[in-house]
N, C-alpha and C positions, 0 to 999 in steps of 0.2 A: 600617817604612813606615806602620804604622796608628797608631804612636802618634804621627807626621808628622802624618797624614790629623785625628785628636784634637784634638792642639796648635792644628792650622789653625782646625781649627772654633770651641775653646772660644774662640780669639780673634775669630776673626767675632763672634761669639756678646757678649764683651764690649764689642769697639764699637759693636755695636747696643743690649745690654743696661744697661749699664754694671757696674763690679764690683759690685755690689749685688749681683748673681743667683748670682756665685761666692762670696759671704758665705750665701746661702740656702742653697746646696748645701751647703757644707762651712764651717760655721761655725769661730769660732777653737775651740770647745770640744769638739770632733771630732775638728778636725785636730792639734793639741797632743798629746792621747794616743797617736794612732796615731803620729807622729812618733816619743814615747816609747817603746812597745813594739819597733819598731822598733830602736831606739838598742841595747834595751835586750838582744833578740834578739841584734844583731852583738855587744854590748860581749864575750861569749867570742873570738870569731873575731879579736875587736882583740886581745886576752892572747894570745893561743897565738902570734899573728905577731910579735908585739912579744918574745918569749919564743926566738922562730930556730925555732918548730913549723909545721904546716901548719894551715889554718884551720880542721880539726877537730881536729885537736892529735896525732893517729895517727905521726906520722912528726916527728923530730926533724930540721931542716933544717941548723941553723947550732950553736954551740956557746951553749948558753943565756944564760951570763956575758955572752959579747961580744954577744949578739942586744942584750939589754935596754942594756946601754951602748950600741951603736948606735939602737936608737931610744930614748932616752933624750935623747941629742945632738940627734937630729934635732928631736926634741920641742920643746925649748927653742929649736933655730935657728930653727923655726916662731913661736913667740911672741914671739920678738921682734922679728917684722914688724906 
């Protein structure tokens, strides 16, 4: 609900403002890294799933061989949309 109440505002905020003032806040040179770190943070959590593991890697879910061939598949039927 409050990130509702946020959303609402920043946008009031930009049709009064214009995006100019959400370039002030958060420049492209701010947001880019943090983006990155971010990415960069999950990128394990992406291996261990894609692998048939749990997203800390603790517990073996599926059988590893077939995990990665299953998204493996997936991967490519995503790209070539």
């Amino acid at each position: 609900m409050a990130a509702g109440i946020v959303y609402v505002l920043m946008g009031a905020l930009i049709k009064v403002r214009g995006v100019e003032i959400i370039h002030k806040l958060l420049p492209p040179v701010v947001v880019g890294p943090v983006i990155m770190v971010i990415g960069l943070g999950l990128a394990p959590v992406a291996v261990n799933m894609a692998l048939g593991k749990t997203g800390d890697g603790a517990v073996q879910l599926i059988d590893g061989n077939a995990a990665l061939w299953i998204s493996s598949v997936f991967t490519l039927n995503d790209n070539c949309y």
